[in-house]
C-alpha positions as CSV (number, residue, x, y, z in Angstrom):
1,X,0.0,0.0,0.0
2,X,1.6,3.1,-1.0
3,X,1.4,6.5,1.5
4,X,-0.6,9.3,1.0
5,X,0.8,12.7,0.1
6,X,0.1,16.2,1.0
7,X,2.3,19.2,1.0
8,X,2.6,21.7,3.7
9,X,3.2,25.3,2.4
10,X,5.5,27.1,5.3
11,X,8.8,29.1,4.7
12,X,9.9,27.7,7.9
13,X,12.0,24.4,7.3
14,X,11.8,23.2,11.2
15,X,8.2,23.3,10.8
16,X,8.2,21.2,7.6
17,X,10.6,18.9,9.2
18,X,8.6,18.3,12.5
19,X,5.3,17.6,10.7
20,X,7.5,15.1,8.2
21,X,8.1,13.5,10.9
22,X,5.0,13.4,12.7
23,X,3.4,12.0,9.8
24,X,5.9,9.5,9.0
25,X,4.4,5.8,8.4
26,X,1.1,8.0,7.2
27,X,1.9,10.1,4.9
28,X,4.5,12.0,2.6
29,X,5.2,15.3,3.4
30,X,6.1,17.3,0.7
31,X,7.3,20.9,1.5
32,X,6.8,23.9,-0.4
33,X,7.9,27.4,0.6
34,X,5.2,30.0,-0.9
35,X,4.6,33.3,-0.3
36,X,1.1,34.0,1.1
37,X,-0.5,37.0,1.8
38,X,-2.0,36.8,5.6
39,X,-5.0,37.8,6.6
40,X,-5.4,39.4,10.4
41,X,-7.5,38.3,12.3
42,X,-7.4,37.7,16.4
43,X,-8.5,34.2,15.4
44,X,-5.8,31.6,13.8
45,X,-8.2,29.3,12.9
46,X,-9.6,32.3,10.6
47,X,-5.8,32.9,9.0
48,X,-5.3,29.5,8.4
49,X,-8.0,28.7,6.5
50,X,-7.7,31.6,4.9
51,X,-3.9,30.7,3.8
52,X,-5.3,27.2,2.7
53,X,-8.0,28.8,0.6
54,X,-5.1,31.1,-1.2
55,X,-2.5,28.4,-1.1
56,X,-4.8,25.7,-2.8
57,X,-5.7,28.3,-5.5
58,X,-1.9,28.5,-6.9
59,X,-0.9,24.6,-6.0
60,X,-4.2,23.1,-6.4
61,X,-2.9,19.4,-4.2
62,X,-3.8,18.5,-1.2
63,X,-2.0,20.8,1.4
64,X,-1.7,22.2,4.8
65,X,-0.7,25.2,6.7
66,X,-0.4,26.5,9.7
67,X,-0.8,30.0,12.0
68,X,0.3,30.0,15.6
69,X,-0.8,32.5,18.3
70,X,1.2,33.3,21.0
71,X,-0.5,34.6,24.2
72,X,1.0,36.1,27.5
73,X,-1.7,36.4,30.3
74,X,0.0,39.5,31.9
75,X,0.1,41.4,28.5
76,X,-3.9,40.8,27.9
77,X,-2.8,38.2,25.3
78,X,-0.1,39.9,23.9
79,X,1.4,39.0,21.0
80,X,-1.2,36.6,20.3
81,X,-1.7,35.8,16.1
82,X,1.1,38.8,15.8
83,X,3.9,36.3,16.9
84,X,5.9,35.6,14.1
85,X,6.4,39.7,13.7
86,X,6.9,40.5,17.2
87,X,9.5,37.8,16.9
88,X,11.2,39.2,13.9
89,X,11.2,43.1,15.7
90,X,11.9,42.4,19.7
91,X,13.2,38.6,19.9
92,X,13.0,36.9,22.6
93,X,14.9,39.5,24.7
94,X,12.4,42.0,23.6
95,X,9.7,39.8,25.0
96,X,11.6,39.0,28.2
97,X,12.4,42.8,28.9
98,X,8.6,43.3,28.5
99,X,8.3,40.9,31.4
100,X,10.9,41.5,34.0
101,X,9.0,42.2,37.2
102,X,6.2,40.7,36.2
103,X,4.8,37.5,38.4
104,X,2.2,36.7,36.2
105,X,4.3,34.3,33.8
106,X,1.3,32.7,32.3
107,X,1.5,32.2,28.5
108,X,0.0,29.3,26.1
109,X,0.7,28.6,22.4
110,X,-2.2,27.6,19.9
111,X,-1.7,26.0,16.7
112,X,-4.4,26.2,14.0
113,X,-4.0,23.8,11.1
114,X,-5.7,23.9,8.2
115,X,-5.9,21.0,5.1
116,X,-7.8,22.1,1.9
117,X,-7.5,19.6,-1.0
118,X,-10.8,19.6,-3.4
119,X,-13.7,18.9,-1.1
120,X,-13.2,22.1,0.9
121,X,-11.0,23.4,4.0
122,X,-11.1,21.4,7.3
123,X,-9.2,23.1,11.0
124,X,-7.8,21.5,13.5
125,X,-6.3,23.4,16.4
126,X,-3.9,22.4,19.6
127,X,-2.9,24.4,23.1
128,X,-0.2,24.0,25.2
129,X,0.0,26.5,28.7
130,X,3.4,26.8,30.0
131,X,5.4,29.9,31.7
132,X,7.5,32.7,30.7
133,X,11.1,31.7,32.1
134,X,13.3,34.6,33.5
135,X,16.5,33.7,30.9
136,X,16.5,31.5,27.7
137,X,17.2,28.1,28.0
138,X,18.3,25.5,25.4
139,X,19.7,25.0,22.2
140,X,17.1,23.0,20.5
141,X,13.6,24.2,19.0
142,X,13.2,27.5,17.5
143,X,11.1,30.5,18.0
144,X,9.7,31.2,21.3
145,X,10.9,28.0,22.7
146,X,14.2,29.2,24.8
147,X,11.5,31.2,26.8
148,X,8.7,29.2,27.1
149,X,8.5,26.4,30.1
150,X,6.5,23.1,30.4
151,X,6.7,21.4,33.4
152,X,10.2,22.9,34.2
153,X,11.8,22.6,30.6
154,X,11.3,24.9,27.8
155,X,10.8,23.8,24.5
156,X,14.2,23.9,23.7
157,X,15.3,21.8,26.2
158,X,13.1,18.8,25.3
159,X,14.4,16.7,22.7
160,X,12.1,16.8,19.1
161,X,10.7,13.3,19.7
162,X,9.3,14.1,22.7
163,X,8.6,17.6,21.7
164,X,6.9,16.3,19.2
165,X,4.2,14.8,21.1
166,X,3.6,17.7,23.9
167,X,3.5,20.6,22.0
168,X,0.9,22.9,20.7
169,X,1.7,21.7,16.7
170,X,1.7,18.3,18.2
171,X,-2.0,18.5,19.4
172,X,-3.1,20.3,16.5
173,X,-1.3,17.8,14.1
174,X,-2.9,15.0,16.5
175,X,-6.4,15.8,15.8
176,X,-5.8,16.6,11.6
177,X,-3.9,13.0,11.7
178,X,-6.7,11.4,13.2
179,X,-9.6,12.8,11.3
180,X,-6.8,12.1,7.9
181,X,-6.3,8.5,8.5
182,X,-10.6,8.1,9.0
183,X,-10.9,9.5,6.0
184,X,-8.3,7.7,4.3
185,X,-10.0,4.3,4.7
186,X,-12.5,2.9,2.1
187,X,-16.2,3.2,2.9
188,X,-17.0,-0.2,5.2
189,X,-13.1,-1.2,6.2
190,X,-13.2,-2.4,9.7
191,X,-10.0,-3.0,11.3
192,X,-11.5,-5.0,14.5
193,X,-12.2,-7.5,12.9
């Protein structure tokens, strides 16, 4: 039986690597770096299905995306669906200086996914709740991950594979997997038996 294949659409290599992976034994993953334009919107679940809806216009294949919110409970859910700019402008020093003094560390990630192929656009979201450390920590991971503790790692502590099944794209990529592989078997296959 050969694998499924999809593409996700990201610029970002370690995402396409991490959702290769996830999906290995299930699907290929093919990756292709496209320039979308992005919608805003306090909602991810609204930007990614927007980006598949735009993405599946120029590839026309079955294809997912992503849009990941970042919110800090002492900044009133700052920078929430603006994370991949306030990234790029303050870093993760920026967002530490913004916090020093602050005893509220509170801050959770969610992942919106979104597959389009033919039949339409389906979203599938993941959280993870964590805190803001006081210093980065770790070499591994990318983004917001020096900063941002589970359990008393941060992300970039934790190795990939287990990374892999905590985190916010985890969850998300959990629930799309899961509704994928349904939907991948013929009409009337029962697997119990």
């Amino acid at each position: 039986m050969s694998l499924s294949v999809f593409t996700i659409v990201t610029s970002n290599a370690h995402k396409a690597e991490e959702v290769s992976a996830f999906f290995t034994g299930t699907a290929t993953v093919r990756h292709v770096a496209l320039e979308i334009p992005e919608l805003r919107s306090d909602d991810v679940a609204v930007i990614a299905r927007e980006k598949a809806r735009y993405a599946f216009s120029v590839l026309k294949e079955p294809l997912i995306v992503d849009d990941t919110a970042f919110f800090i409970d002492a900044l009133h859910g700052f920078p929430g669906p603006y994370a991949a700019y306030v990234l790029n402008a303050i870093g993760n020093r920026g967002i530490l200086r913004l916090m020093d003094g602050v005893s509220d560390r509170g801050a959770g990630f969610t992942t919106a996914i979104a597959y389009a192929d033919a039949t339409g656009i389906f979203c599938f979201s993941g959280t993870i709740r964590g805190t803001i450390t006081t210093t980065a920590r770790g070499t591994g991971g990318f983004g917001y991950d020096p900063i941002f503790d589970v359990n008393g790692l941060t992300l970039a502590e934790i190795p990939l594979e287990e990374k892999s099944t905590i985190s916010h794209r985890a969850r998300s990529l959990a629930a799309f997997r899961d509704w994928y592989v349904k939907r991948l078997k013929p009409a009337g296959s029962d697997t119990n038996g």
